[in-house]
MITIKOL-895339 format. One record per residue (C-alpha): x negated, y negated, z; residue in one letter. Coordinates in steps of 0.1 Angstrom, whole numbers, padded with zeros to 4 digits, always signed. Layout:
BEGIN
XYZA;...
This chain:
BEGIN
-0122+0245+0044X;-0159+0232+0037X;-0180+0241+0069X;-0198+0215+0085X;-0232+0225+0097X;-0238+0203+0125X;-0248+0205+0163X;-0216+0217+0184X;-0197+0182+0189X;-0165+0169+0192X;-0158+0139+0179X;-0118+0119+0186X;-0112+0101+0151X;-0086+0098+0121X;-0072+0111+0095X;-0078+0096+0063X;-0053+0093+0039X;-0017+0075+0049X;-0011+0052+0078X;+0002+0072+0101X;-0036+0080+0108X;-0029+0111+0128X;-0055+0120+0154X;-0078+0144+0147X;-0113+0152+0161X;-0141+0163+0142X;-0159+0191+0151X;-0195+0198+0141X;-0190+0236+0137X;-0173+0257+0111X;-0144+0252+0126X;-0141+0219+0106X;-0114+0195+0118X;-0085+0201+0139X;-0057+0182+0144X;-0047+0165+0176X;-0012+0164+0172X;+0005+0170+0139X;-0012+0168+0108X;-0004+0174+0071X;-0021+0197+0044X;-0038+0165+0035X;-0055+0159+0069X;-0060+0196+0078X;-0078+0200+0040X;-0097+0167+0051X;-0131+0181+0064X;-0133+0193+0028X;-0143+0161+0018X;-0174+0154+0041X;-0194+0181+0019X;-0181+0180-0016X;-0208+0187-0041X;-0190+0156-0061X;-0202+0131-0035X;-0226+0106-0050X;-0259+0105-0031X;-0279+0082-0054X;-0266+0050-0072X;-0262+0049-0108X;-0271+0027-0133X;-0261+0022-0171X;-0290+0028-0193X;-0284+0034-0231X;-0247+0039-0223X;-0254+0064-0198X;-0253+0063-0159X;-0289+0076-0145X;-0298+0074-0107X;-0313+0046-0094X;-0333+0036-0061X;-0310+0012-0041X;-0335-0015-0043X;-0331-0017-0081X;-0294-0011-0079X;-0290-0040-0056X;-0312-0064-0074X;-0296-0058-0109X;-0260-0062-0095X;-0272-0096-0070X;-0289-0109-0108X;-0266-0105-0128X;-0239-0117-0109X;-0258-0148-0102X;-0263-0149-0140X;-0225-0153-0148X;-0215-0176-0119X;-0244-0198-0131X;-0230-0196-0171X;-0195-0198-0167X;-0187-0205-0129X;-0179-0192-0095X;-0144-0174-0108X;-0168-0156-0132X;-0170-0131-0111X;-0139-0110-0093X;-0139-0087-0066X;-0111-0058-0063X;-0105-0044-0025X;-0083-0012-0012X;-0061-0006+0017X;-0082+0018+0026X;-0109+0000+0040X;-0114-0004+0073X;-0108-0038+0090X;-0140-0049+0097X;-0148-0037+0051X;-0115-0058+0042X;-0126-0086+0062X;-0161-0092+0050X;-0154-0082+0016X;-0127-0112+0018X;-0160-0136+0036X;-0181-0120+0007X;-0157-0130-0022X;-0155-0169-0009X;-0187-0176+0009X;-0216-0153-0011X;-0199-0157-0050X;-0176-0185-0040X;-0149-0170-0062X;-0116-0172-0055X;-0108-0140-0076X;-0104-0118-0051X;-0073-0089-0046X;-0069-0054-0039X;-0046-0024-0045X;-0022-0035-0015X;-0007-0056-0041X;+0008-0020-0053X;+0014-0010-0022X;+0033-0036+0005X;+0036-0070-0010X;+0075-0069-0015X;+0078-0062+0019X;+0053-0085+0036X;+0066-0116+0014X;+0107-0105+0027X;+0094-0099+0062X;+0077-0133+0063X;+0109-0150+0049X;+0133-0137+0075X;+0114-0133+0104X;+0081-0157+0099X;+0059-0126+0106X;+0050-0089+0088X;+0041-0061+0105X;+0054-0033+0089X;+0073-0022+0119X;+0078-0043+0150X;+0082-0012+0173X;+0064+0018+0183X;+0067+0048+0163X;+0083+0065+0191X;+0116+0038+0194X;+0127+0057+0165X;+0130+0088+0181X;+0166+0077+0201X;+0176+0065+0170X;+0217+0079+0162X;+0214+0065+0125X;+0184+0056+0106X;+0190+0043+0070X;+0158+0053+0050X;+0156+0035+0017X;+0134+0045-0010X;+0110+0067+0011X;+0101+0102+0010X;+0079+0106+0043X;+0081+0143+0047X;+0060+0151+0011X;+0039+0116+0012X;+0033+0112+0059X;+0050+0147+0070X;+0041+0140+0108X;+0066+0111+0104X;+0091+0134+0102X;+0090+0144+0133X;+0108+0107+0146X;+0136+0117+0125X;+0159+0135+0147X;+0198+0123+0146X;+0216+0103+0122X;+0197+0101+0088X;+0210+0085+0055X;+0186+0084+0026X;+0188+0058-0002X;+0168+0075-0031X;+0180+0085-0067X;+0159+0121-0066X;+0170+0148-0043X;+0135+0146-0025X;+0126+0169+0004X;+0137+0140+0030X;+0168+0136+0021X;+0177+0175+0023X;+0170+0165+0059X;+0196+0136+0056X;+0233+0138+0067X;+0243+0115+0041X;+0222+0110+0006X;+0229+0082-0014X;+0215+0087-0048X;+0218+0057-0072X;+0208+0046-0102X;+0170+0036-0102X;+0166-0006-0099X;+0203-0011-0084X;+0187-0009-0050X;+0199-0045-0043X;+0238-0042-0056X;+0238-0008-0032X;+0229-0030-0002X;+0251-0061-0010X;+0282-0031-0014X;+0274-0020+0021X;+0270-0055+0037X;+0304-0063+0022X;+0319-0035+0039X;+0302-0045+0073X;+0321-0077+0071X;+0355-0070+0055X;+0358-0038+0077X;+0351-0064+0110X;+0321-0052+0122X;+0297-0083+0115X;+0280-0088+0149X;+0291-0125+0147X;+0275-0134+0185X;+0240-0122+0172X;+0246-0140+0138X;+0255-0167+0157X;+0225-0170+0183X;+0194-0154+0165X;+0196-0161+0130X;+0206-0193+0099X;+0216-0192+0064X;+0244-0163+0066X;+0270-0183+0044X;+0249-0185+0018X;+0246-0148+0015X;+0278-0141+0022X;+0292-0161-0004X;+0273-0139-0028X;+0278-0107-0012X;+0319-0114-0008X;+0317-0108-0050X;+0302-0073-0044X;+0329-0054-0032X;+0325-0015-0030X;+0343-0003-0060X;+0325-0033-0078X;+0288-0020-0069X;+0299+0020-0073X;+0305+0009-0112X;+0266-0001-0108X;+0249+0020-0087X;+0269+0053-0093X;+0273+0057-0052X;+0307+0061-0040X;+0331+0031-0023X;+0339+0054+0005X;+0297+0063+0008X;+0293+0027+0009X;+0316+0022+0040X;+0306+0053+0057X;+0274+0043+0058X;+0285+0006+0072X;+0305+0022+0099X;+0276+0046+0109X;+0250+0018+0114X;+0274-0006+0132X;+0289+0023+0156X;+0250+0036+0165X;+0239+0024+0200X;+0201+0028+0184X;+0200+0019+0145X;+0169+0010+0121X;+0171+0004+0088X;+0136+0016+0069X;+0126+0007+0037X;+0095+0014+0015X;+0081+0019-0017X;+0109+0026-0038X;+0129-0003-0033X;+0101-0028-0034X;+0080-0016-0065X;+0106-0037-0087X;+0102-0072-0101X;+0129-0082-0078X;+0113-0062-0052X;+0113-0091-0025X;+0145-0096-0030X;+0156-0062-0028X;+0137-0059+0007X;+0156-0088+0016X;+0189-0074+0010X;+0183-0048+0035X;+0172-0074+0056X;+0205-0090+0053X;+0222-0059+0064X;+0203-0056+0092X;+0205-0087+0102X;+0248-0087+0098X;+0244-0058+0123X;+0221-0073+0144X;+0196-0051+0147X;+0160-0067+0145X;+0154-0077+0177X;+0176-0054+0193X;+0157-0031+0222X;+0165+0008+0205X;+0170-0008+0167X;+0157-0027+0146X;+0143-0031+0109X;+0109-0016+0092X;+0087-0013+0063X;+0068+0015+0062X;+0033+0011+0047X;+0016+0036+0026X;-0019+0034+0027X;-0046+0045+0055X;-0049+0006+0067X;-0024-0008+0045X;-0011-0030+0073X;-0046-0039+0084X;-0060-0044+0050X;-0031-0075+0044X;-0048-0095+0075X;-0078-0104+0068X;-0086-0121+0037X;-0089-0096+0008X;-0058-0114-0006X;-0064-0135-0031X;-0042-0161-0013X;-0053-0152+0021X;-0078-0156+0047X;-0079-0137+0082X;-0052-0134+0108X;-0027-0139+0081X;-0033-0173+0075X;-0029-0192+0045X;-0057-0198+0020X;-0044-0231+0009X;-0038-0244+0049X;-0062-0271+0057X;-0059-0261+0098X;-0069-0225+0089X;-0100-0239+0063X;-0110-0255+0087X;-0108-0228+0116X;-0119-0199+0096X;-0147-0218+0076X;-0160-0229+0115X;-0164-0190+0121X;-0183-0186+0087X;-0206-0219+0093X;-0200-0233+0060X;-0179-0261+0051X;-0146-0258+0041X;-0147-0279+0009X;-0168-0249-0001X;-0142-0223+0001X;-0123-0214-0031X;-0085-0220-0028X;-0059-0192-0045X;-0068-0166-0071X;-0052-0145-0091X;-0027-0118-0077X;-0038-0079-0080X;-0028-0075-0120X;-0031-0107-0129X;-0061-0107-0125X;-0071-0070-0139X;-0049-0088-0171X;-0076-0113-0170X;-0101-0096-0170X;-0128-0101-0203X;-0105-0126-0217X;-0118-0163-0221X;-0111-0177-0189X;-0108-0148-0169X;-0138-0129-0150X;-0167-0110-0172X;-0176-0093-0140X;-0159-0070-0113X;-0171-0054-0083X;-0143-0028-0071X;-0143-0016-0037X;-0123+0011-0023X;-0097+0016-0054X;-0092+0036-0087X;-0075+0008-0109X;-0076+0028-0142X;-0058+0055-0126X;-0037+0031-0101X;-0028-0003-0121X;+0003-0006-0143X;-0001-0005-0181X;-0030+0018-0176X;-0039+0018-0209X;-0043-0022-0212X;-0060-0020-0178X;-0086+0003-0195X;-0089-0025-0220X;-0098-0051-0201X;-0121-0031-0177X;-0140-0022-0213X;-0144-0059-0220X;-0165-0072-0189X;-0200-0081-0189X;-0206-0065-0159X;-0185-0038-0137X;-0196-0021-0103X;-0180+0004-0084X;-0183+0012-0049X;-0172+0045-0038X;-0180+0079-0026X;-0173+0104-0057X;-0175+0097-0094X;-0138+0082-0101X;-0124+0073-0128X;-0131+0038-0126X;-0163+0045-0113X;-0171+0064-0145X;-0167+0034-0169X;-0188+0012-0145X;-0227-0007-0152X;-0237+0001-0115X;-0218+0025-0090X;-0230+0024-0051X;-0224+0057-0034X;-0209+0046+0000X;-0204+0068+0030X;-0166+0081+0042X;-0141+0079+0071X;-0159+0104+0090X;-0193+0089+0090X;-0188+0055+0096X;-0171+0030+0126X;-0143+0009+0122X;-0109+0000+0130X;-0077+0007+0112X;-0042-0009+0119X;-0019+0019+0114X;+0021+0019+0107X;+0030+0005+0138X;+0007-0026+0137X;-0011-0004+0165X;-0053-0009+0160X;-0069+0023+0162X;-0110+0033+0162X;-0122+0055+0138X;-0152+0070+0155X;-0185+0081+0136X;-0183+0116+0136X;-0215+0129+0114X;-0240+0115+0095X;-0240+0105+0061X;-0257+0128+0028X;-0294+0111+0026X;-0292+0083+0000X;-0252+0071+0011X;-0248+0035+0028X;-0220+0017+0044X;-0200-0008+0027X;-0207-0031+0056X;-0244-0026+0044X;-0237-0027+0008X;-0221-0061+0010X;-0252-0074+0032X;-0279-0065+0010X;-0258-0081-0021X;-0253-0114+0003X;-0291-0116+0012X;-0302-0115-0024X;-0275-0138-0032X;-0293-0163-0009X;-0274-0163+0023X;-0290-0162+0055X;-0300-0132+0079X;-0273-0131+0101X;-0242-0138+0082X;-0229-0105+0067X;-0239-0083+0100X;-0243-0043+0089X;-0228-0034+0123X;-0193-0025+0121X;-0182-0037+0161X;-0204-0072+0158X;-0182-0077+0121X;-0152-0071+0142X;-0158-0096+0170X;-0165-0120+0143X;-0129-0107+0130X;-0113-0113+0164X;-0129-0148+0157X;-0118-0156+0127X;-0081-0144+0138X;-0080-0160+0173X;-0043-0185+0167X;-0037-0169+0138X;+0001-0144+0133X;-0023-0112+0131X;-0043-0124+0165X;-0067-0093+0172X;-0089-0123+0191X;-0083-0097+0227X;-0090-0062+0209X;-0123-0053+0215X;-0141-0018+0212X;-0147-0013+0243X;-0107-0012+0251X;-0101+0011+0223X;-0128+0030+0234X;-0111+0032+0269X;-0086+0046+0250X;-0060+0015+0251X;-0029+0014+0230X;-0032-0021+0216X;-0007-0035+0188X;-0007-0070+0176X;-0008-0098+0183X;-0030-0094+0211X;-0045-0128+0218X;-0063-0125+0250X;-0086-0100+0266X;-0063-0092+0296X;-0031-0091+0269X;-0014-0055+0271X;-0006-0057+0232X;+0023-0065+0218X;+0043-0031+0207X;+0079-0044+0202X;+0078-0080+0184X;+0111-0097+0181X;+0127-0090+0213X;+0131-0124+0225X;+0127-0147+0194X;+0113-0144+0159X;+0082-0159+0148X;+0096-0190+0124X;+0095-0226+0149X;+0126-0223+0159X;+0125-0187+0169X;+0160-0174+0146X;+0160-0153+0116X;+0165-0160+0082X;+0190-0148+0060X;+0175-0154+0022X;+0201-0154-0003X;+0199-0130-0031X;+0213-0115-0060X;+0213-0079-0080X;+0194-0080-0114X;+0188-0047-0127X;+0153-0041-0139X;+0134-0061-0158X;+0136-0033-0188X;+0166-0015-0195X;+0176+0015-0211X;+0185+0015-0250X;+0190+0036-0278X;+0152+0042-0284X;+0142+0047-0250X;+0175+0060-0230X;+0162+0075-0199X;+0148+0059-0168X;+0119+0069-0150X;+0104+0064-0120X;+0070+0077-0102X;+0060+0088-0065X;+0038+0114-0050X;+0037+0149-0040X;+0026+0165-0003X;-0008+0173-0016X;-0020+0144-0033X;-0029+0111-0022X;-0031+0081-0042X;-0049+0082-0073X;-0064+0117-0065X;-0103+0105-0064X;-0104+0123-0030X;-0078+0151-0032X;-0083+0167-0069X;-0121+0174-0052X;-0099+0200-0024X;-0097+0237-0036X;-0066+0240-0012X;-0048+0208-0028X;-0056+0210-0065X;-0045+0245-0068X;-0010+0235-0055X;-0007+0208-0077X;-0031+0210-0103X;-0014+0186-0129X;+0011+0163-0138X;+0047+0169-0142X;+0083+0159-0156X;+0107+0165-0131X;+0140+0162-0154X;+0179+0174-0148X;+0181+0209-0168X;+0215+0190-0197X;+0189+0163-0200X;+0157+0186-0209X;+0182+0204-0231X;+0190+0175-0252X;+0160+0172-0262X;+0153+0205-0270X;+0133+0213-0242X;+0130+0240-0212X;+0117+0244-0179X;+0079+0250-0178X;+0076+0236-0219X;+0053+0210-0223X;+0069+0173-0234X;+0062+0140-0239X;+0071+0112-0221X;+0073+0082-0238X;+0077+0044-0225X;+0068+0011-0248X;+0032+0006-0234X;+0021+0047-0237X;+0029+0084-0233X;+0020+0111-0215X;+0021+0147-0218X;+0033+0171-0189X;+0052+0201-0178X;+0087+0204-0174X;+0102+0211-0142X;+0139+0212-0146X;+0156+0200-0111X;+0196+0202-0111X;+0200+0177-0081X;+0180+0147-0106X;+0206+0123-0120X;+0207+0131-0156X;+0194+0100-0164X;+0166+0095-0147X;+0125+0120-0149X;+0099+0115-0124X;+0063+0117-0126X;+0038+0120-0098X;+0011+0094-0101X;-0020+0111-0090X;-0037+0127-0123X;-0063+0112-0148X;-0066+0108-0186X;-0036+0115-0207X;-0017+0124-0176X;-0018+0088-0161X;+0018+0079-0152X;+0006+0042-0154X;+0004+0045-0190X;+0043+0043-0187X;+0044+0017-0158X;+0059-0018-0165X;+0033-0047-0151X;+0066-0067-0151X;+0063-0091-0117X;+0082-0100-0091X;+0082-0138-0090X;+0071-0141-0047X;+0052-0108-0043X;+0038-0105-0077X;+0043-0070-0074X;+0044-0045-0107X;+0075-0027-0113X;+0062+0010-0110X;+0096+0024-0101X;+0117+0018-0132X;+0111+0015-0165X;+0126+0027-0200X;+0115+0062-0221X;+0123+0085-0239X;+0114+0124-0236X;+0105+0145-0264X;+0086+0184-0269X;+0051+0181-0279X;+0043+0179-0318X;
């Protein structure tokens, strides 16, 4: 681990990668961090980062098709003209601005303020689109609110049966394994680490997510153990559902999903018998084009058992990125402005533009959702200039190759970020920006629970803040001294502002309580409120305080298998690896664990096409290929390979990926689509 040569100090912060944002405190000595608690490979490999010889210390501008430092005055200037230039040419939506959930609160939320009030553009998304969308747009339709789980992380501890679909926490938030003591069933079609843990693993077939969990909500009611008194008192719309699910009998749905009748009924029996149940899901059943849906059938099932709600059970999403529930909140949506209010409500307008001091007339309405708008990009009504903050689309989008495209046909592209990515390396201007440990802010972790990340060092000489990035831009944009603060707490009181009435109400969170070391979960609408860490208990958040049941039906994925391309595939990550891999491929410790991609195929199905373990094939979909290492796995389903997600270049699994959308969320369909697998020519 990379020593850090500073005085001896000890400094209580966070881990930066998933968002479980495990406790840590940096500590200026060789010793480098150490974990408070548990922590990862990820987060004990973390300190790594803070003195990588790939950090950027200068920005970087585009001269005769090559990036040479700049000074920051002339970095800033160019990128303020030049924007101007193209809103005044073609228009306020002209420009585009791409966020991360990664960024702190305070980044999100003035990057949001940023997008509207200094370019006026309503082009404005980030990579959360990826990540939680399925599951925020199914939360808000049954229970008028998302946070990705309504309880503390500890409830689940006394759990006797968890149902975990389409997650593999102990490879992608290991510490969250801890919480999984009694009772586990896993829904996942790869024999993944977590479900070796599991006392029941469900493996079907990739997209049938939805037909699994109408099979098991049949069984709940013809086996008589609906909770009909819960159904009854807490929630509408169960006949509706019911008169689809009554079709999708076991036996009917084990022709589908490949998962046994009998599986299908155990697992109903388990999860009404429990005296603590959840059901979790994540990102493999929402990644779908019907991935709202999908969320919602487990919803449903929840719901017959009447769990949400429920002191000891209840239903979850789990979200994936450092401030992936945070980073939904405040307004880097593109149909979204803070405290999860609606961009196209004339109350919130009016309340949020009242924060802002502008008028809100001015404020753009709706943009374009997350690929959408990277689709857009270039073309003749779409934007002709980007500025990307926090995120590695070329490695992280859908159709990479077409994203590539598009990123190569804009006028102008900058990239904010702390190393060289990817995207970064195709950009006009990139704006080296400091890291978790050298900067303040909030995150808002798993459990909607709003922690402080704590300056621990100081930056490399020539780095800024985002928050400082965004104000020079604004000044030279022409907006007064004052609006776009550099200080991260005075943003965040302006957040609290902005949020006060709104679902996500962080208008009582202040530092000096999280400095005092306060465990504060929202809503938390006064200064005297405790927090709120279990939502639900005594009504949901919709007027009339029920749940919704939201009728819906299977529909396999939105590209099936077929003669030319016969074989599914699906992508994910691995324990050392985070995301794209901007931050981890840079760690000695991680890369040489992992150093490339891979083809994780059954042993018949690598045979059949010639092909052993450790030969090199090609993977082949209708949008790209790519080339990896076999590693043959007898517990995959024969008809299904997996790629991790986390390498460059001709190793991109989203060259593969299907940018089909799910009609509510809009959210790509990384985790299915058709190829075929072949040895290298």
């Amino acid at each position: 681990m990379t020593a850090i040569s500073e005085p001896v100090t000890s400094t209580a912060t966070h881990c930066p990668y998933c968002a479980l944002q495990c406790a840590m405190a940096v500590r200026g000595t060789e010793t480098a961090p150490a974990g408070e608690g548990g922590l990862c490979q990820k987060g004990w490999t973390a300190g790594s980062l803070l003195r990588s010889p790939a950090r950027l210390t200068t920005p970087l501008i585009r001269v005769d098709g090559e990036l040479r430092p700049a000074s920051w005055d002339a970095a800033l200037d160019l990128v303020a003209t030049r924007l101007a230039e193209l809103k005044r040419e073609h228009g306020a939506d002209a420009n585009a601005v791409f966020g991360g959930g990664g960024l702190t609160n305070e980044k999100a939320y003035l990057l949001g303020k940023f997008a509207r009030v200094a370019l006026g553009t309503s082009q404005v998304d980030y990579n959360g689109r990826f990540c939680m969308s399925s599951a925020a747009a199914a939360g808000m339709r049954a229970f008028g609110l998302d946070r990705g789980l309504p309880f503390p992380l500890e409830d689940l501890a006394e759990a006797d049966a968890i149902l975990l679909v389409g997650s593999n926490p102990a490879e992608t938030m290991p510490p969250f394994a801890r919480y999984l003591k009694r009772g586990l069933i896993v829904v996942d079609p790869r024999r993944t680490p977590t479900a070796e843990l599991a006392e029941l693993h469900l493996q079907p077939a990739p997209g049938t997510d939805l037909a699994l969990a109408l099979g098991i909500l049949h069984a709940v009611v013809a086996d008589g153990r609906l909770n009909q008194s819960y159904v009854d008192e807490r929630t509408t719309g169960f006949e509706a559902v019911w008169r689809i699910a009554a079709a999708w009998w076991p036996e009917r749905v084990e022709r589908i999903t490949g998962v046994s009748a009998a599986d299908q009924r155990a697992v109903a029996a388990r999860l009404a018998n429990a005296r603590n149940a959840y059901i979790l899901t994540a990102r493999g059943t929402e990644q779908h084009a019907s991935g709202a849906d999908m969320v919602s059938a487990w919803i449903n099932l929840a719901l017959s058992l009447g769990l949400p709600g429920r002191a000891g059970s209840g239903f979850g999403c789990l979200t994936g990125q450092g401030n992936g529930q945070g980073g939904r909140e405040h307004g880097q949506k593109a149909d979204q402005l803070p405290g999860y209010r609606r961009i196209d409500d004339p109350a919130a307008r009016a309340h949020v533009a009242g924060v802002w001091g502008v008028s809100p007339e001015s404020l753009p309405g709706p943009g374009r959702s997350a690929y959408e708008l990277l689709d857009a990009l270039g073309t003749e009504n779409g934007p002709r200039g980007l500025l990307v903050f926090g995120s590695n689309v070329l490695v992280s989008a859908p159709r990479s190759a077409r994203v590539a495209d598009r990123l190569g046909a804009l006028d102008f592209l900058v990239v904010a970020d702390l190393v060289l990515s990817e995207t970064a390396a195709l950009a006009d201007v990139v704006l080296p920006i400091t890291q978790w440990a050298e900067e303040e802010g909030t995150m808002t972790n798993i459990e909607g629970r709003v922690l402080l990340r704590r300056r621990a060092i100081d930056p490399p000489e020539g780095v800024r803040t985002d928050l400082d990035v965004l104000s020079g831009l604004a000044s030279r944009l022409g907006q007064p001294g004052g609006r776009f603060p550099v200080d991260a707490e005075t943003v965040f009181d302006e957040l609290r502002a902005a949020s006060k009435g709104g679902l996500a109400d962080y208008s009582g969170v202040t530092y000096d309580r999280l400095r005092a070391g306060e465990r504060l979960h929202w809503p938390v609408p006064e200064r005297d409120h405790p927090g709120s860490p279990r939502v639900f208990l005594d009504r949901f958040a919709h007027a009339d305080g029920r749940a919704r049941f939201h009728a819906v039906d299977h529909r396999g994925p939105a590209e099936p298998t077929d003669d030319e391309f016969p074989l599914q595939a699906t992508t994910g990550r691995v324990l050392q690896h985070y995301q794209s891999g901007a931050q981890t491929r840079l760690v000695d410790e991680l890369n040489d664990a992992v150093p490339e991609a891979f083809v994780e195929v059954h042993p018949d199905t690598a045979a059949r096409a010639g092909l052993a373990d450790g030969d090199w094939a090609e993977v082949e979909s209708r949008r790209g290929a790519v080339q990896a290492r076999v590693r043959c796995v007898s517990s995959m389903r024969p008809d299904l390979v997996f790629l991790p997600f986390h390498f460059p270049g001709a190793q991109r699994a989203n060259l593969l990926t299907n940018p089909a959308l799910d009609p509510t969320s809009r959210m790509p369909e990384f985790k299915v689509c058709a190829v075929r697998l072949a040895g290298v020519r």
